[in-house]
C-alpha positions in Angstrom: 3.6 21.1 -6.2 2.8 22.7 -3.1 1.1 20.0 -1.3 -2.2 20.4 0.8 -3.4 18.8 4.0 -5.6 17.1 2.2 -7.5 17.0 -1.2 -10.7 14.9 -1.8 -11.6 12.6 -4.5 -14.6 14.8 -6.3 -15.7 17.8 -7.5 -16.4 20.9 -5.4 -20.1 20.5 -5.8 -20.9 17.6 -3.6 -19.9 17.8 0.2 -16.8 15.2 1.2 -18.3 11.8 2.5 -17.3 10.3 5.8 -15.5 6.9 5.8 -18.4 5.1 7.4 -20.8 6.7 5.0 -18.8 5.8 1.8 -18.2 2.8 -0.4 -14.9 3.6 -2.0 -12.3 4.9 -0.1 -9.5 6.9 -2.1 -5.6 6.3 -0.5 -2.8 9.0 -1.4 0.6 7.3 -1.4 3.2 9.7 -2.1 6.1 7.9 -2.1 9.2 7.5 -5.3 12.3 5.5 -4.2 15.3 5.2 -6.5 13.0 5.8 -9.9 14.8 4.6 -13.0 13.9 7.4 -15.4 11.8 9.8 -14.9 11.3 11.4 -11.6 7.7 13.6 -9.6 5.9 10.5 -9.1 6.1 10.7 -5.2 3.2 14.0 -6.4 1.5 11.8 -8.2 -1.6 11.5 -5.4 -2.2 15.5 -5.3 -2.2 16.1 -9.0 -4.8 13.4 -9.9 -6.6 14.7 -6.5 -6.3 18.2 -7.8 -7.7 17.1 -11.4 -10.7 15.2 -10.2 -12.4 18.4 -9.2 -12.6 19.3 -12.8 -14.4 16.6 -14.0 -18.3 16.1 -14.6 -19.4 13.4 -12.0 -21.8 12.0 -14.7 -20.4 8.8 -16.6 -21.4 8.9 -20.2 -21.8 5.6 -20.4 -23.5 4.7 -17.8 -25.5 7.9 -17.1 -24.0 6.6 -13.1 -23.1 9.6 -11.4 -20.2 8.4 -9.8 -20.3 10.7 -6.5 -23.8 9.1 -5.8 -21.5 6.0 -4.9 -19.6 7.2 -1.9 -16.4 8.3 -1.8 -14.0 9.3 1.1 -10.6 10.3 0.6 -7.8 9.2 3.3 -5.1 11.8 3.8 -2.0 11.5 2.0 0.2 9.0 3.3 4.1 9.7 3.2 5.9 6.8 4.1 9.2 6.0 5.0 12.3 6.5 2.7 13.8 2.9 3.5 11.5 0.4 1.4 10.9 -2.2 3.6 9.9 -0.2 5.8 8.0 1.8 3.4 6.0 -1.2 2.5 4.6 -2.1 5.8 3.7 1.3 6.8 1.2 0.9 3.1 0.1 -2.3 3.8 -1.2 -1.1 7.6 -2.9 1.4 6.3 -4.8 0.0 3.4 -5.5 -3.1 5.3 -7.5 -0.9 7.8 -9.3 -0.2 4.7 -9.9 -3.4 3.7 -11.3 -4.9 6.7 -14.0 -2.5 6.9 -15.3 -4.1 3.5 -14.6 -0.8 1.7 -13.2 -0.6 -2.0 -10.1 0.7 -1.9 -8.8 3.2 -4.5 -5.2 3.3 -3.9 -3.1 6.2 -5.9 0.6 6.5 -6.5 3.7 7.2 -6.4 5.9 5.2 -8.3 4.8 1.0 -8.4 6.3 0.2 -5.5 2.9 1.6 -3.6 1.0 -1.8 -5.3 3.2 -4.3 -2.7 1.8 -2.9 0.2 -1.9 -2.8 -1.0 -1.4 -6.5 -2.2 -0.7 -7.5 0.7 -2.9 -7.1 2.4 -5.7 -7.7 0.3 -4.4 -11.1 -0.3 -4.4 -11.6 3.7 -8.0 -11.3 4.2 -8.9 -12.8 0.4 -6.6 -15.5 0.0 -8.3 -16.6 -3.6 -7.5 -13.0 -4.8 -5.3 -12.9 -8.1 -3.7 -9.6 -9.9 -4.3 -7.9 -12.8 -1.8 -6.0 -13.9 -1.7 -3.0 -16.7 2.1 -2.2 -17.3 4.4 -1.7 -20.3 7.1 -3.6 -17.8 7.1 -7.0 -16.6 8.6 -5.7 -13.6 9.4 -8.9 -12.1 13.2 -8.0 -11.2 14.3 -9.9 -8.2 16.3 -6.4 -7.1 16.8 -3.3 -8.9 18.3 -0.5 -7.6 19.4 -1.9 -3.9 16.4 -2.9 -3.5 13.5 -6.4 -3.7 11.0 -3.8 -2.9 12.0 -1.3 -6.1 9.1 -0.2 -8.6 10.8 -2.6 -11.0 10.3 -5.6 -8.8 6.3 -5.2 -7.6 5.3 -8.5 -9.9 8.4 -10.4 -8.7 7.4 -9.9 -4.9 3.7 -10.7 -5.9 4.5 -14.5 -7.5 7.1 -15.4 -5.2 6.7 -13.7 -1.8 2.4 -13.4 -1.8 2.2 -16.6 -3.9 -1.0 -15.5 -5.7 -1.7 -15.4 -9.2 -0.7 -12.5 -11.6 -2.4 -11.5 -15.3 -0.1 -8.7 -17.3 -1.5 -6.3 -19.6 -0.2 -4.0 -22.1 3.7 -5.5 -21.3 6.5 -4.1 -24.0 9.7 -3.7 -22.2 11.6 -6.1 -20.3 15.0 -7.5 -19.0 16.8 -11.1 -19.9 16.4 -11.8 -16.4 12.4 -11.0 -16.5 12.4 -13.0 -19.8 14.1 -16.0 -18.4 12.0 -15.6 -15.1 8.3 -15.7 -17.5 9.4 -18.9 -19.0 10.5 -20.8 -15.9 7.0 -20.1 -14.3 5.0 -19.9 -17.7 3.4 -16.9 -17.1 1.4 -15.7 -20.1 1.8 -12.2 -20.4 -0.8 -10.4 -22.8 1.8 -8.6 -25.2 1.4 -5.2 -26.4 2.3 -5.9 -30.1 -0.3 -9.1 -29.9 -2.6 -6.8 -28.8 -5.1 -6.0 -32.3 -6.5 -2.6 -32.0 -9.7 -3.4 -33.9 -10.2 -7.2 -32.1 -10.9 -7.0 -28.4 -10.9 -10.7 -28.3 -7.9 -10.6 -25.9 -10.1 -8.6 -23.5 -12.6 -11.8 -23.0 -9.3 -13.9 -22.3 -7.7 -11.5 -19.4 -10.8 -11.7 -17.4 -11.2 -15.6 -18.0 -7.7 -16.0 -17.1 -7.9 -13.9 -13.9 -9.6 -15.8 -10.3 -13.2 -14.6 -9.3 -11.6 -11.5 -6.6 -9.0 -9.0 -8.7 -7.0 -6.6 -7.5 -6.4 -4.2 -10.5 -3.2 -2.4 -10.9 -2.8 0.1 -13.2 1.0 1.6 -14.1 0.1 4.8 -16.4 2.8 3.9 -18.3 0.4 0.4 -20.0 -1.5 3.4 -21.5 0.4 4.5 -25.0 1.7 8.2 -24.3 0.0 9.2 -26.8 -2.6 8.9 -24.2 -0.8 9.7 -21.3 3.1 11.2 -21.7 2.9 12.0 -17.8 5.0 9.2 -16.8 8.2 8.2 -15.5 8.9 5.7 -18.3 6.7 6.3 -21.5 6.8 3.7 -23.7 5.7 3.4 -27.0 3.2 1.0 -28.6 0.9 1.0 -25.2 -3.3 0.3 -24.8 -5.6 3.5 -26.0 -7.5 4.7 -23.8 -10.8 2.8 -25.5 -8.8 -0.2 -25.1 -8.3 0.4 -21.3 -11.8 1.1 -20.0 -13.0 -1.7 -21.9 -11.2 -4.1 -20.1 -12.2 -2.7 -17.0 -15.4 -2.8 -18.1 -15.2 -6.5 -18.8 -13.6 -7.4 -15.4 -15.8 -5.3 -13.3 -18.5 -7.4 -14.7 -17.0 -10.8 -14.9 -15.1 -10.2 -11.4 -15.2 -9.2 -8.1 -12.8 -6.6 -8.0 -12.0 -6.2 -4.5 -9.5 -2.7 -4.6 -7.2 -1.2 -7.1 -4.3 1.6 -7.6 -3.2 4.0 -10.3 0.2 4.6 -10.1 3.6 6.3 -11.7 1.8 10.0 -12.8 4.6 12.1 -13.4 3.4 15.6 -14.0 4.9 17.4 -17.0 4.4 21.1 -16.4 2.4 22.9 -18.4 -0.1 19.9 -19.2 -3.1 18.6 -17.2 -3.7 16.0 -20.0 -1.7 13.2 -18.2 -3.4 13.6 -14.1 -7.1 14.1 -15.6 -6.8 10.9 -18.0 -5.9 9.6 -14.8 -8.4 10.7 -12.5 -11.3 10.0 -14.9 -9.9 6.1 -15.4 -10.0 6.1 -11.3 -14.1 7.0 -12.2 -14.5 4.2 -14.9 -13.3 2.0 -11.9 -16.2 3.2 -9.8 -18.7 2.6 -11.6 -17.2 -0.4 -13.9 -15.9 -2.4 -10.5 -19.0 -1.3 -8.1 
C-alpha cells in the first residue's frame, strides 16, 4: 500500500480532533518481524485507517455516534527492525498516551505490537489484567530468534509483566504452550467449548478478568469466515456476534483502560477483512467508554 503521512481514525465528514480535545486516542504500529505464515501485517494500521472513512459513525445499537466521543489519531509509528528494541520504542509512545488519561486504541502489525502497549499500561495500573482474543496461545518462550516474536506476546505478559491473562477464542497451539498452561493453570476459554447458541461463557471471561482490562484482539480469534485477512486463519474461530458481545459485556463489567487490534493482513481485492476490523475498533468505543 502506498502509505500516507498520516490517516485519521473517522470518516471524512467530521473535522480531525486534537489530542487534548479527544478521549480515545488511535496508535498506528506498523511493524511485522519474522511472521510465521502469512505476511502484510506491518500495513495493517493504514488499511483499517483507510476503511474507517467508509463507515457510518452511528452505532446501531446504541444509536451512540461514535465520533461524538473524541478521537485523535497519532501518526504511524515505524519502529525498529531489532525487537527489543522495537518494543521499547511502542511502549514510550503509548505510555505518553496513557499518562494523559486517554483511551488508547492501539492498531497493528503483527502481535508483537501488544508487548509494548502492555507495558506500559501495567506500569501506571498495576491491578490491570489482559484479555486476550486469539486462535493461538502464543505463550512460546522464543520463536523465531526471538522472546519478543508475535508467537510469544502471552509468554512475556505472565512471566516478564507478572499480571494476569484471560484467553479467548484459543484453537492452535504447541506441546511446549500446552505443557506451559498446565504448569501455571491457566484456563484458557477454548474455541471448540465455545457453544454458538449459549453465551454463558461470555459472563465467565469478564468475571474471571481484574476490575482494569486491557483488551487484545488478534484478528485471527475471529473465524475467517468472518475475517480471512490474516496472517494465520484458523478455522473454528468466534463470529462476529460472538465478539461484540463480549466486548459488550466487559466494557460494562470493567474498566477497560486501552486496547489493540492486530495481525490484518490485506488480501487484494477484498475490503471485507480491514472494515470488519475498523468497525470492531467502533464497538470498543462506545462498548469500553
Amino acid at each position: 500500500m502506498k502509505r500516507k503521512k498520516q490517516i485519521y481514525f473517522g470518516s471524512n465528514e467530521v473535522s480531525p480532533r486534537g489530542f487534548d480535545n479527544s478521549k480515545i486516542v488511535v496508535l498506528p504500529l506498523c511493524y511485522e518481524n519474522a511472521p510465521s505464515y502469512g505476511i502484510g501485517s506491518q500495513d495493517g494500521p493504514y488499511h483499517i485507517l483507510d476503511a474507517s472513512m467508509q463507515l457510518e459513525s452511528m452505532d446501531e445499537e446504541t444509536l451512540v455516534n461514535w465520533e461524538d466521543i473524541g478521537i485523535h489519531t497519532l501518526k504511524p509509528l515505524i519502529p525498529a527492525n531489532d525487537p527489543e528494541k522495537a518494543v521499547k520504542e511502542m511502549k514510550k509512545a503509548a505510555k505518553a498516551v496513557l499518562e494523559k488519561d486517554k483511551f488508547l486504541l492501539s492498531l497493528g502489525g503483527d502481535h508483537a505490537i501488544s508487548i509494548g502497549p502492555i507495558m506500559a499500561a501495567a506500569q501506571i495500573y498495576p491491578d490491570i489484567g489482559v484479555l486476550q482474543v486469539d486462535a493461538h496461545l502464543d505463550l512460546r518462550n522464543s520463536w523465531n530468534g526471538s522472546k519478543y516474536n508475535h508467537a510469544c506476546v502471552m509468554r512475556r505478559v505472565v512471566d516478564d509483566i507478572k499480571i494476569p491473562v484471560v484467553q479467548v477464542g484459543i484453537r492452535s497451539f504447541s506441546e511446549e504452550e500446552s505443557e506451559y498452561v498446565k504448569k501455571n493453570k491457566l484456563k484458557p476459554f477454548y474455541a471448540h467449548k465455545i457453544e454458538s447458541s449459549d453465551d454463558s461463557w461470555i459472563d465467565k471471561v469478564a468475571q474471571t478478568l481484574p476490575e482494569k482490562v486491557y483488551m487484545t484482539i488478534d484478528l485471527d480469534g475471529l473465524d475467517p469466515s468472518v475475517l480471512p485477512g490474516t496472517g494465520t486463519p484458523e478455522p473454528g474461530g468466534l463470529s462476529y456476534r460472538q465478539l461484540i458481545r463480549l466486548i459488550k459485556a466487559v466494557g460494562k463489567k470493567r474498566k477497560v483502560i486501552a486496547a489493540d487490534i492486530n495481525e490484518l493482513s490485506k488480501i487484494d481485492g477484498s475490503n471485507v477483512s480491514e472494515f470488519t476490523a475498523a468497525k470492531i475498533a467502533t464497538k470498543i468505543f462506545v462498548y469500553c467508554l
